[in-house]
N, C-alpha and C positions, 0 to 999 in steps of 0.2 A: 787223699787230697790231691789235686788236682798240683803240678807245679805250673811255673811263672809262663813257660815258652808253650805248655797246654794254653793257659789263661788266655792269649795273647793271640794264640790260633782259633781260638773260640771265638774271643771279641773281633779279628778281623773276620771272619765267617758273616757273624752278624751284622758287620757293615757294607757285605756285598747285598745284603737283604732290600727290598723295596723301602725306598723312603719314608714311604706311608703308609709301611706296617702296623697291625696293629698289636699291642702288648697285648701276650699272654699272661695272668697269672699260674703261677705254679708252673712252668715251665724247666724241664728238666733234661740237664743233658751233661750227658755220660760220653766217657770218653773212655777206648779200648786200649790201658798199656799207658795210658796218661799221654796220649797223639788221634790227631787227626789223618786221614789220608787221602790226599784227592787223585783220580784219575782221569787223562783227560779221552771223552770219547764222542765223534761226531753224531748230530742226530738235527735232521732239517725241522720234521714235524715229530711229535708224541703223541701216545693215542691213552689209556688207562683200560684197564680190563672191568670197570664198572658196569654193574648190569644192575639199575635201581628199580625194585620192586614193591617191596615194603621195607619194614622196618625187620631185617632179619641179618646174620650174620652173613649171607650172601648177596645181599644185596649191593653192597658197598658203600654205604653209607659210615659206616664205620671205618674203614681205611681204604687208602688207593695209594699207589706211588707215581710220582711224575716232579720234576726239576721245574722251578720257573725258567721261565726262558733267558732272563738276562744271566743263569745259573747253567745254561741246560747242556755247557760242556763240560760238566765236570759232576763226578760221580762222587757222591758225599754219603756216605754210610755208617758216620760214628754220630750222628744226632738225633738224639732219643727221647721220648716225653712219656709222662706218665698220665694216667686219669688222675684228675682232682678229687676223685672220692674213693677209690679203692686202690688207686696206685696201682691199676694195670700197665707194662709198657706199651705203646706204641711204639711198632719198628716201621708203620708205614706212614702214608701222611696227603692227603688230608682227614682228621677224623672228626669225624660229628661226634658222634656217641661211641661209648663203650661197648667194645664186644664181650665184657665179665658183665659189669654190674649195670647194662645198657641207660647210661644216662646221660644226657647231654654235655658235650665239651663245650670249652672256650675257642672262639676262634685262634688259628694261628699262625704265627710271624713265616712274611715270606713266601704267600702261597698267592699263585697269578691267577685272576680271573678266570683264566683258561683251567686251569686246574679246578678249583672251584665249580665251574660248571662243566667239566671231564668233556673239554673241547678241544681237537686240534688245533696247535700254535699256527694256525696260517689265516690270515684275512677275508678269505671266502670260505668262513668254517661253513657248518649247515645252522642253521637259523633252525628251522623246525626242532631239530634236534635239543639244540639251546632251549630251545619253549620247553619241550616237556621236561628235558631236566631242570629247569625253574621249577614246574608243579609239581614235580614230584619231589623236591628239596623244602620247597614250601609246607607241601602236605606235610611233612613232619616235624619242621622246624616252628612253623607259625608258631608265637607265643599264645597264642589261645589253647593249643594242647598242651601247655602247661601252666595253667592258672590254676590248679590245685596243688602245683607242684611246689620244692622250695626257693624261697626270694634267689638262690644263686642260682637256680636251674631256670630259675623263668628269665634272669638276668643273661645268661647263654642262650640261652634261644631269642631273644629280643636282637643282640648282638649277632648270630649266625642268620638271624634271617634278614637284618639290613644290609649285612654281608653280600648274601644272595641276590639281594635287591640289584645291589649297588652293583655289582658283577654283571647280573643278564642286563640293566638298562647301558650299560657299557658295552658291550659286546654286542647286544641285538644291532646295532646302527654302525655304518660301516665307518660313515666319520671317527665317532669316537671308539672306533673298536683300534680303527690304524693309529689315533693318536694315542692310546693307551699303550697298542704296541712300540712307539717309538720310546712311549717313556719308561719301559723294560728295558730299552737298549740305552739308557740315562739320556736318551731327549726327551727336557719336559718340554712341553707347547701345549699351549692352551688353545681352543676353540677359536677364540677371539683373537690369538695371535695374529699382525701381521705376516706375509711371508713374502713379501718382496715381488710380488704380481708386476711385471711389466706393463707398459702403457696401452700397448695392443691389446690383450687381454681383458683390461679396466673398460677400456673404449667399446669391447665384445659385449660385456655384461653391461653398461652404461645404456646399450641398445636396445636388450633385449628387456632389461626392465621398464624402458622407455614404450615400446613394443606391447606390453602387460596391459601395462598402463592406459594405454590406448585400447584395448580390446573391447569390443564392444557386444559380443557373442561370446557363447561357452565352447563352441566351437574355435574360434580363435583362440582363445585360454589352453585350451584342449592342446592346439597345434603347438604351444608352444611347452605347452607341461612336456607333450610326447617327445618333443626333441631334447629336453634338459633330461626325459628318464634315459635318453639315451648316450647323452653325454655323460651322465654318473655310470652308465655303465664298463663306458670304454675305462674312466677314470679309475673304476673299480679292477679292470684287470691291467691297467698298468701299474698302480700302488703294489697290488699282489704280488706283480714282477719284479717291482723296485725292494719289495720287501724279504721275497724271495732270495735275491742277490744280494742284499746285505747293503741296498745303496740308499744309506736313509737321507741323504739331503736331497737327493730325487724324490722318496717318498711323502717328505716336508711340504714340497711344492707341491707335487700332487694333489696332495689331502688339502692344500691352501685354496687350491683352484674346487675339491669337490666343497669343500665348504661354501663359496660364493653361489656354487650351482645348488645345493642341499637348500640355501637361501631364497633362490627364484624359484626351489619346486616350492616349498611351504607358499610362499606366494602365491603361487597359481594356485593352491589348494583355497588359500584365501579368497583368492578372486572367483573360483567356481561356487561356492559357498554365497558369496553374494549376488549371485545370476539367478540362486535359488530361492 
């Protein structure tokens, strides 16, 4: 039995956890000596040794290791889970299926996007990369390959594939990839949030949607999509930088500012669409 100052280390473990984790059933966790031990060790980016192929014990699909990031200075090795149907251990994490009795898990507490889809922690991850391991996470999770299967097995895969879902449309888009990041580091911000844009700024955007608006060619449309793709660009590797250095109220403003522009591109996507 576990005593009181284990209990205690465990429960605050789990409060350093993402807010909107989601519950595991049967989740199990053992503690070596009735202690936990943490150690602290630097790391900018993390990468996982995943190589997904099939459905096979090397694939990785079955386990990988990696820290969330709001986690990822600190080395945690006494937290352990079992399968819900054979009671295999898991010592790594994250696990789809069983490497014994190969059957779908639940999803589990605490695992970042990035992990998830076994992406570098940094804001210019690669995108292509991201796609395929969507389809290849899908391939196996879709609940259609388990509709013969049993109501808790098709229950786990219905759950790890919205999982997936919810992760690649998060991370594919650079907006909500940086605002997910911040709220790893406990800044939530919403999309819609305000962010305190100066008048200069407003008066910038005030123009060029004015500008749009007027356009009366697809060429003109054109000229101005081209320079907003290249405004999100510049904005693209400053966030990286701000986020790189740990300066997230710079990073705030940044993503506040690519958001207005992310705005007038859909626009102009708009307004070409109707030249046609």
């Amino acid at each position: 039995m576990l005593s009181v100052n284990s209990l205690r280390i465990v429960r605050s473990f789990r409060a350093l956890l993402h807010p909107n984790r989601l519950l595991v059933n049967r989740l199990s966790v053992t503690c070596s000596g009735h202690c936990m031990s943490t150690s602290l060790h630097k790391k900018d980016t993390w990468q996982s040794d995943m190589n997904f192929t099939a459905l096979t014990k090397e694939n990785g699909l079955f386990c990988y290791t990696n820290y969330i990031p709001s986690l990822r200075n600190y080395s945690i090795s006494q937290i352990k889970r079992n399968c819900w149907k054979c009671n295999q251990l898991f010592e790594k994490k994250p696990a789809f299926f069983c490497m014994s009795c190969k059957v779908v898990q639940p999803p589990e507490e605490g695992i970042s996007y990035f992990q998830i889809m076994d992406c570098d922690y940094t804001f210019t991850l690669d995108t292509q990369k991201l796609q395929k391991r969507y389809l290849q996470l899908q391939r196996s999770l879709h609940p259609d390959n388990f509709s013969q299967k049993s109501p808790i097995e098709l229950e786990y895969s219905e759950s790890q594939s919205a999982l997936v879902n919810k992760a690649y449309t998060t991370l594919l888009k650079p907006l909500s990839r940086g605002l997910y990041m911040l709220e790893l580091q406990g800044m939530h911000l919403e999309e819609g949030t305000e962010t305190g844009a100066d008048s200069g700024f407003l008066m910038e955007l005030m123009e060029i949607n004015e500008a749009l608006d007027e356009t009366q060619t697809p060429e003109e449309a054109n000229k101005i999509g081209q320079d907003t793709k290249r405004k999100l660009a510049e904005l693209t590797e400053q966030i990286d930088a701000a986020l790189r250095e740990g300066e997230l109220q710079a990073a705030k403003a940044l993503l506040g500012q690519m958001k207005y522009y992310a705005n007038i591109e859909e626009k102009v996507k708009e307004k070409l669409s109707g030249f046609m």
